[in-house]
N, C-alpha and C positions, 0 to 999 in steps of 0.2 A: 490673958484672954487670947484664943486662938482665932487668926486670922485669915476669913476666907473670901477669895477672890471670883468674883461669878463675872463669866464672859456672856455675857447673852442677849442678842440683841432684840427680840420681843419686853415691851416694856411689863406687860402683864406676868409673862412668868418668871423673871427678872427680880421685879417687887416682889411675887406670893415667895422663889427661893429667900429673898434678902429677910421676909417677916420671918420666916421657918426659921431661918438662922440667928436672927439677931433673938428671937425669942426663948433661945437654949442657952443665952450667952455668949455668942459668937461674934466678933466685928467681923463686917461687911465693905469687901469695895465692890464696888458692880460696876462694870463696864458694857459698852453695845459694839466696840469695833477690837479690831487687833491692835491699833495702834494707840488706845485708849489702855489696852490693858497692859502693852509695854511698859508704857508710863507709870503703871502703881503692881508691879512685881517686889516690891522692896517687902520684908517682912509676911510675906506671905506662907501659911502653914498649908493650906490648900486650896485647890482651884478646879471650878466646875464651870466648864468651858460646853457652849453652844457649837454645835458641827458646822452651820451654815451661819458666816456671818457676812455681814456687808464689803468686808476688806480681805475676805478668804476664808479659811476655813478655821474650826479649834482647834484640827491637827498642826498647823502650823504655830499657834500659840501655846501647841502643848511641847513641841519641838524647842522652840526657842526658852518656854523655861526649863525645860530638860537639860540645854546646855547652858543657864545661867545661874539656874538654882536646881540643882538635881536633888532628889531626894524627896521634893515637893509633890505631896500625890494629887492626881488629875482625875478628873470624872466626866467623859465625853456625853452629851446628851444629845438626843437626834431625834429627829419626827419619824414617825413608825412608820415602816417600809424604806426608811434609808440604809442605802446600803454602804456602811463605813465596816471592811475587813475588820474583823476582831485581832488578828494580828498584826496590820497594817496600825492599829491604834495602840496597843501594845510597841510596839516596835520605835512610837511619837512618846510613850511614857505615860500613856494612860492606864489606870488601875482599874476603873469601871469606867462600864458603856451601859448607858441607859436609855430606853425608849421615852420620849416624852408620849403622852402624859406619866411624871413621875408618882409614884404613891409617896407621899409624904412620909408616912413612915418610914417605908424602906429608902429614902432618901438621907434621914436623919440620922438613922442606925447607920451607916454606912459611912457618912460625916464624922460622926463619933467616931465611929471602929479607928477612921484613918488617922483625926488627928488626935487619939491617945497614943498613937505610938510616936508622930511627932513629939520631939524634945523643946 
Protein backbone atom coordinates (compact mmCIF):
# COMPACT_ATOMS: atom_id res chain seq x y z
CA UNK A 1 0.00 0.00 0.00
CA UNK A 2 1.51 3.36 -1.07
CA UNK A 3 1.91 5.88 1.35
CA UNK A 4 0.92 9.41 1.12
CA UNK A 5 1.82 12.20 3.21
CA UNK A 6 -0.57 15.59 3.09
CA UNK A 7 0.93 18.77 4.82
CA UNK A 8 -1.90 20.91 5.16
CA UNK A 9 -3.00 22.88 7.46
CA UNK A 10 -6.86 23.72 6.61
CA UNK A 11 -8.62 20.92 8.53
CA UNK A 12 -11.42 20.87 5.63
CA UNK A 13 -9.22 20.23 2.86
CA UNK A 14 -6.84 18.19 4.62
CA UNK A 15 -9.83 15.51 5.55
CA UNK A 16 -11.69 15.89 1.69
CA UNK A 17 -7.52 15.08 0.33
CA UNK A 18 -7.17 12.19 3.08
CA UNK A 19 -11.15 10.70 1.93
CA UNK A 20 -9.76 10.98 -1.82
CA UNK A 21 -6.87 9.03 -0.96
CA UNK A 22 -7.69 6.53 1.56
CA UNK A 23 -10.72 5.69 -0.87
CA UNK A 24 -8.33 4.51 -3.94
CA UNK A 25 -6.35 2.45 -1.38
CA UNK A 26 -3.83 4.67 -0.31
CA UNK A 27 -2.61 5.18 3.54
CA UNK A 28 -2.76 8.58 4.78
CA UNK A 29 -0.54 10.68 7.32
CA UNK A 30 -1.81 14.15 7.39
CA UNK A 31 -0.13 16.75 9.18
CA UNK A 32 -1.03 20.83 9.79
CA UNK A 33 2.68 22.17 10.56
CA UNK A 34 6.32 21.64 9.39
CA UNK A 35 7.40 20.20 12.42
CA UNK A 36 4.42 17.70 12.49
CA UNK A 37 5.41 16.45 9.14
CA UNK A 38 9.08 16.05 10.00
CA UNK A 39 8.05 13.67 12.57
CA UNK A 40 6.28 11.05 10.16
CA UNK A 41 8.65 11.26 6.88
CA UNK A 42 9.62 7.52 7.48
CA UNK A 43 8.05 5.46 4.69
CA UNK A 44 6.60 7.90 2.77
CA UNK A 45 5.89 7.36 -1.20
CA UNK A 46 4.61 10.72 -1.64
CA UNK A 47 3.69 14.11 -0.26
CA UNK A 48 1.18 16.83 -1.03
CA UNK A 49 2.31 19.74 0.83
CA UNK A 50 0.15 23.15 1.55
CA UNK A 51 2.31 26.45 0.35
CA UNK A 52 1.23 28.61 3.43
CA UNK A 53 1.61 26.75 6.69
CA UNK A 54 1.60 28.04 10.31
CA UNK A 55 5.48 27.22 10.90
CA UNK A 56 6.63 28.29 7.23
CA UNK A 57 6.11 27.32 4.10
CA UNK A 58 5.90 23.66 1.87
CA UNK A 59 8.89 24.86 0.24
CA UNK A 60 10.70 24.21 3.09
CA UNK A 61 9.16 20.89 3.89
CA UNK A 62 9.71 19.93 0.41
CA UNK A 63 13.36 20.97 0.70
CA UNK A 64 14.21 19.07 3.74
CA UNK A 65 12.67 15.91 2.24
CA UNK A 66 14.60 16.41 -0.85
CA UNK A 67 17.62 16.09 1.23
CA UNK A 68 16.29 13.21 3.49
CA UNK A 69 14.35 11.05 1.18
CA UNK A 70 15.03 12.22 -2.39
CA UNK A 71 13.25 10.54 -4.98
CA UNK A 72 9.94 11.15 -3.06
CA UNK A 73 7.61 13.13 -5.40
CA UNK A 74 5.92 16.44 -3.99
CA UNK A 75 2.83 18.31 -5.04
CA UNK A 76 2.80 21.98 -3.85
CA UNK A 77 -0.88 23.29 -3.47
CA UNK A 78 -1.47 27.18 -3.09
CA UNK A 79 -4.63 29.36 -2.96
CA UNK A 80 -5.25 30.95 -6.38
CA UNK A 81 -3.30 34.09 -7.04
CA UNK A 82 -0.25 32.91 -5.04
CA UNK A 83 2.40 33.64 -6.26
CA UNK A 84 5.04 30.64 -5.68
CA UNK A 85 7.85 30.71 -8.93
CA UNK A 86 7.36 27.43 -10.82
CA UNK A 87 10.96 27.06 -10.79
CA UNK A 88 11.60 28.37 -7.42
CA UNK A 89 9.32 25.19 -6.55
CA UNK A 90 10.98 22.84 -8.86
CA UNK A 91 14.30 23.76 -7.79
CA UNK A 92 12.54 22.64 -3.53
CA UNK A 93 11.67 19.14 -5.65
CA UNK A 94 8.43 19.68 -6.29
CA UNK A 95 6.84 17.79 -9.36
CA UNK A 96 3.35 19.63 -9.42
CA UNK A 97 2.01 22.82 -8.36
CA UNK A 98 -1.56 23.15 -8.05
CA UNK A 99 -4.08 25.83 -7.54
CA UNK A 100 -6.42 25.14 -4.70
CA UNK A 101 -9.52 24.62 -5.32
CA UNK A 102 -8.10 21.14 -6.64
CA UNK A 103 -10.38 19.03 -9.10
CA UNK A 104 -10.56 15.84 -7.60
CA UNK A 105 -9.91 14.02 -10.46
CA UNK A 106 -7.05 15.61 -11.77
CA UNK A 107 -5.66 15.34 -8.29
CA UNK A 108 -6.11 11.61 -8.38
CA UNK A 109 -4.70 10.93 -11.86
CA UNK A 110 -1.70 12.56 -10.85
CA UNK A 111 -1.31 10.60 -7.39
CA UNK A 112 -1.53 7.61 -9.42
CA UNK A 113 0.74 8.63 -12.44
CA UNK A 114 3.48 9.49 -9.52
CA UNK A 115 3.31 6.65 -7.16
CA UNK A 116 3.34 3.81 -9.93
CA UNK A 117 6.53 4.78 -10.72
CA UNK A 118 7.62 4.71 -7.17
CA UNK A 119 9.13 1.11 -6.23
Amino acid sequence: MKRVLIVEDSLIVSKLLASLLKAKGFEVKECATISEAMENLQNVDLAILDYRLPDGTGLEVAERIKRQHPGVPMFLLTARGSSVPREVASKAGIKEYMEKPVEPELLMETVEQYCSQVQ
